[in-house]
N, C-alpha and C positions, 0 to 999 in steps of 0.2 A: 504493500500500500504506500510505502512510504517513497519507494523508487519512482510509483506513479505520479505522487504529487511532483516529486523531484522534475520529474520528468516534463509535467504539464508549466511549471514555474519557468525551467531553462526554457521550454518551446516562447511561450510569452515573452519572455525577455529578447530573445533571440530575435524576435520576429517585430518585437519592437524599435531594436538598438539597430541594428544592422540596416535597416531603410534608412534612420537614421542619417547612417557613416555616409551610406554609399552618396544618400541625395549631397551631403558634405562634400564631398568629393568630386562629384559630379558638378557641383556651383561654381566650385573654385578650377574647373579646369579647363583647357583651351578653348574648348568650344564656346563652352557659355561663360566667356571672357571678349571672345569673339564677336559673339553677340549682342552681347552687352554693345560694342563700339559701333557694331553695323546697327541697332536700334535706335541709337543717342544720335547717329548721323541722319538716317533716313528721318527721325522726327524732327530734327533742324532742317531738315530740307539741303543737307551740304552731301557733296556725290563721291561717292567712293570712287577711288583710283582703281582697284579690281575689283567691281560688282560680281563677278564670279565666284567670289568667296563668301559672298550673304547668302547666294541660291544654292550654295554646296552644305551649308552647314546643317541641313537635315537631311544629308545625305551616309550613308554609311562610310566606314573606313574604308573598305574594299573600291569602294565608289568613287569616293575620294582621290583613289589611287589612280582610279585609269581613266578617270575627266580628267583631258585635255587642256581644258581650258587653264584648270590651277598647276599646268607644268610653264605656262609661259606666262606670269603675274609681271605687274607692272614694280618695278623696284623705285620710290623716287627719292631713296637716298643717295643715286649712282649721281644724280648732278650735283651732288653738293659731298661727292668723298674727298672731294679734293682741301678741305677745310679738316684743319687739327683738329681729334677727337672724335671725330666720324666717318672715318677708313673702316673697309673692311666690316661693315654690323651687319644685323640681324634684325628680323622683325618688323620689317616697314612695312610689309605688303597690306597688310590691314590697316589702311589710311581712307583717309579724307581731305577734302578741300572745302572750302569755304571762302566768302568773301569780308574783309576786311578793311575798309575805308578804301574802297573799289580796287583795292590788292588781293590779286589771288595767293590762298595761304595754301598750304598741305601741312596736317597736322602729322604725327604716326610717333609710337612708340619705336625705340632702338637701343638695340642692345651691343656694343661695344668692344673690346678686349684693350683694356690700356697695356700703358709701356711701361705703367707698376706691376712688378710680377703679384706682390703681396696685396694687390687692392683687389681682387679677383674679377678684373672689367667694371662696367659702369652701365646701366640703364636710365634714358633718358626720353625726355617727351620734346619733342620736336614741331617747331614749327618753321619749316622753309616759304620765304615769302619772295615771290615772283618782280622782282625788277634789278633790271639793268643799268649795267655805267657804273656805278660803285667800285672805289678805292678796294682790292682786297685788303683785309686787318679781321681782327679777334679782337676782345676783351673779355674782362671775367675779375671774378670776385679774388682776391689774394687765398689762397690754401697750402696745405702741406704738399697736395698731389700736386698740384701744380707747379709748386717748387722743384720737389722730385723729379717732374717730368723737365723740366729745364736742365735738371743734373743730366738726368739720364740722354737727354739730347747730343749735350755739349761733350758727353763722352763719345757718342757715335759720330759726330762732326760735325750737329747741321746746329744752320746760324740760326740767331736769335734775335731778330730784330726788332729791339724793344723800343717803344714810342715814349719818350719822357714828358710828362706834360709840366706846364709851371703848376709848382707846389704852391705857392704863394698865389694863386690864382684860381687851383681847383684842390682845397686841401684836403675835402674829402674825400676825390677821385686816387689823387696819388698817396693816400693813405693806407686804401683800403684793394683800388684796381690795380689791373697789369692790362699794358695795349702794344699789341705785335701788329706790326706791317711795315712791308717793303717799301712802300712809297709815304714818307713821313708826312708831307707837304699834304699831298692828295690826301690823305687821313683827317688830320685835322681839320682839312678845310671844310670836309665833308661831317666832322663831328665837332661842330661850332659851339660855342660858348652854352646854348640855351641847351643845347643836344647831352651835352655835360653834366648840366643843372638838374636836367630832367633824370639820368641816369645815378647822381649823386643822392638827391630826393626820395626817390624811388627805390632805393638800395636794391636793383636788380641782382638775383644769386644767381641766375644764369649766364650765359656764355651769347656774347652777342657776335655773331661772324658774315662776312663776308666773302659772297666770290664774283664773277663775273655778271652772273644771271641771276642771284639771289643773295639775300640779307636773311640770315639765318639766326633763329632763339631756338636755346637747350638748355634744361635743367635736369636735373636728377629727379628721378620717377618714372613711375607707369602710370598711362589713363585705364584705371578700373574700372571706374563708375561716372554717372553723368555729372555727378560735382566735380570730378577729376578734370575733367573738359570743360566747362564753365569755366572755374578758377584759371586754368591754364589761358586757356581763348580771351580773356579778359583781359591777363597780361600783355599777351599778345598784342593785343587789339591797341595797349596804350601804348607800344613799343611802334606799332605802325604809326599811329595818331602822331607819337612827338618825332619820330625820326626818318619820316619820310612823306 
């Protein structure tokens, strides 16, 4: 009798805990992380870059596999590898675009490998914003890694062309930032006094960069959820507003 009860208690338990785990499990993983960003986009009305990976995701693994279509995804971090810290990632295929004071954006998470062995790579929420003519340069918060990553440069060979700006003029900038670019002139002329103030202000902790065809913001994170994108997009959105 007493095996029965035993028996009847573990069945209960069992059959309550384990749906449970699995639904856990199931929330937090790719797919319906996926979904999560293709829902948040289609209710904004902003267009994913591979629409083929919204109509896949209630498709099976198997399925998965041998649609075509998710063998050739649009990657739109290849125009913008050529900028520090975003060589070589992962993870951009599940993007979007949107508009931003009539700037086309592409948002998309990415995932990284730095030139820290010990920092184990870096995960970042992206936003590359669509215009041309632009000085190349970076800037970014002062850090340890970043430090590090200057050592670790200067041991392999490559220059560092650091923009000094007047301390006496931007004290919070050259307190707390670092600014790389080849062309020093074309830089600053392009990140003018107000452009300064506004990033001073603002204590941006991302990485603001530059290439030929686009002006790029990267921060540390992943978009999970629809507050993740809000918050991000927002910033964004003032980064367009005051510097372009």
């Amino acid at each position: 009798m007493n095996r029965i009860v035993l028996f009847f208690i573990l069945f209960v338990v069992l059959s309550t805990i384990l749906p449970m785990i699995f639904r856990l499990f199931r929330a937090a993983g790719p797919r319906n992380k996926a979904r999560i960003l293709v829902e948040y986009a289609q209710k904004r009305g902003y267009r994913l870059v591979n629409p083929s990976v919204a109509q896949a995701l209630d498709s099976s693994f198997l399925e998965m596999v041998r649609n075509p279509a998710l063998k050739d995804l649009t990657c739109p971090s290849l125009d913008i590898a050529d900028i520090d810290g975003l060589e070589n990632g992962t993870g951009d295929q599940l993007a979007f675009v949107c508009t931003l004071h009539s700037k086309e954006v592409t948002i998309f998470n990415f995932s990284v490998t730095t030139r820290v062995p010990s920092s184990g790579g870096a995960r970042y929420k992206v936003a590359k914003i669509k215009v041309a003519g632009l000085p190349r340069f970076s800037l970014g918060r002062n850090s340890v890694v970043h430090t590090v990553e200057i050592v670790v440069g200067k041991l392999v060979g490559e220059p560092n062309p650091a923009i000094v700006l007047d301390a006496g003029q931007y004290p919070e900038f050259s307190a707390h930032y670092w600014l790389r670019g080849a062309d020093g002139a074309a830089v600053t002329a392009f990140l003018s006094p107000s452009k300064i103030r506004f990033i001073e202000n603002t204590k941006l902790d991302g990485i603001l960069a530059a290439n030929a065809n686009y002006l790029v913001y990267f921060e540390h994170g992943v978009l999970l959820q629809e507050e993740d994108c809000d918050s991000f997009i927002a910033r964004v959105e003032t980064v367009v507003a005051n510097l372009l």
